[in-house]
Structure formats: structure tokens, C-alpha cells
C-alpha positions, -999 to +999 in steps of 0.1 A: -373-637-321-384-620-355-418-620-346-412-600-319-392-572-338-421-569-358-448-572-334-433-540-310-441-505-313-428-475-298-449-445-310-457-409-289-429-388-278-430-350-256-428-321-273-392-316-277-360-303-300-346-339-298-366-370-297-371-382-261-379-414-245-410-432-260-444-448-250-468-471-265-498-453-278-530-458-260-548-485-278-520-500-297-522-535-301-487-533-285-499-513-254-507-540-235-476-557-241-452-567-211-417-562-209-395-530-225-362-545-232-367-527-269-383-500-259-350-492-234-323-500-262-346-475-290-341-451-262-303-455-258-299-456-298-320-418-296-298-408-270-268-415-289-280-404-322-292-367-302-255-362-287-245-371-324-267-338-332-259-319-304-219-324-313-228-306-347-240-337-367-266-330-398-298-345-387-310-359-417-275-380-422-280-393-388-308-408-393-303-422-427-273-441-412-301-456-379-320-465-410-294-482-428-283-502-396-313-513-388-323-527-421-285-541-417-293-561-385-332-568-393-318-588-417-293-605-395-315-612-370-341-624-398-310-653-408-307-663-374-345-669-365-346-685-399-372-654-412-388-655-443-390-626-473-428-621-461-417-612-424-391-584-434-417-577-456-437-571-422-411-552-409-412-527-440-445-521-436-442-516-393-416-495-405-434-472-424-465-468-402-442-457-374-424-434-395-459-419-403-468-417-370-438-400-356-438-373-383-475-367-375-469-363-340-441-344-343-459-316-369-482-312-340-461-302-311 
């Protein structure tokens, strides 16, 4: 179950105000995968976090509380897979390079 929190991706987005539904990049390891349970529930979490915005919600508070929940129930989800240290660890890093990626390809639309 952990392995496949860390092993997902969900990287490009359309030009837009708000973040919008997402897509595997082309050539991802993860592009080939099968199945988009995850990539359906990031969507619903955007969703909710742009009508949180959209109601007059600061940005930049929004998404430091999707951050802090998700570390939250990483690391439940990581107890009840039995994870290790060095998988979160994994997650951190998949973490990161999305984060990179997202702010990239938002400074270019």
C-alpha cells in the first residue's frame, strides 16, 4: 500500500488561476501505470482546496494545511502497511520533485 503512494505521480496541469485536474507527464515512469483511483481523489482534494480560495481563503495557508495533512496520513498509512523510516523517506523526496515540477510548470503558463 505504501509503495504505491510513493510510486504515483500526478504532474502537468492547463494553464489556469486555480489548479485543475492532472495528468501523468509523458515519459514518467508512472505514465504507463493503470488505474487513477489517486489521481481522482488529488483532484477532489484541488477542487476543495480551490472553493476554499475562491470563498476568500489565503492561498498559501491552504496549502500549508494539504501539506500538513498529508504528511499527517502518510504517516498513518506508513503504520498500517508496516513502512519503514527509508520509505517516508521516499515519499519526501517524491514530494519535493513534484513540488519542483508543478512550480516549473506553473512559471511557464
Amino acid at each position: 500500500m505504501l509503495k504505491s503512494i510513493i510510486t504515483r505521480r500526478v504532474i502537468r496541469a492547463k494553464p489556469a488561476l486555480y489548479p485543475t485536474p492532472q495528468a501523468y507527464p509523458t515519459g514518467s515512469p508512472m505514465s504507463d501505470a493503470t488505474g487513477s483511483a489517486h489521481l481522482d481523489i488529488a483532484n477532489r482534494f484541488i477542487e476543495q482546496a480551490n472553493a476554499m480560495v475562491e470563498a476568500g481563503g489565503d492561498a498559501e495557508a491552504i496549502g500549508l494545511a494539504m501539506t500538513h495533512a498529508a504528511a499527517n496520513f502518510t504517516a498513518f498509512a506508513a503504520v498500517l502497511a508496516e513502512g519503514r523510516h527509508e520509505e517516508l523517506d521516499n515519499v519526501a523526496d517524491e514530494y519535493r520533485r513534484l513540488l519542483h515540477a508543478y512550480f516549473d510548470n506553473r512559471r511557464q503558463t
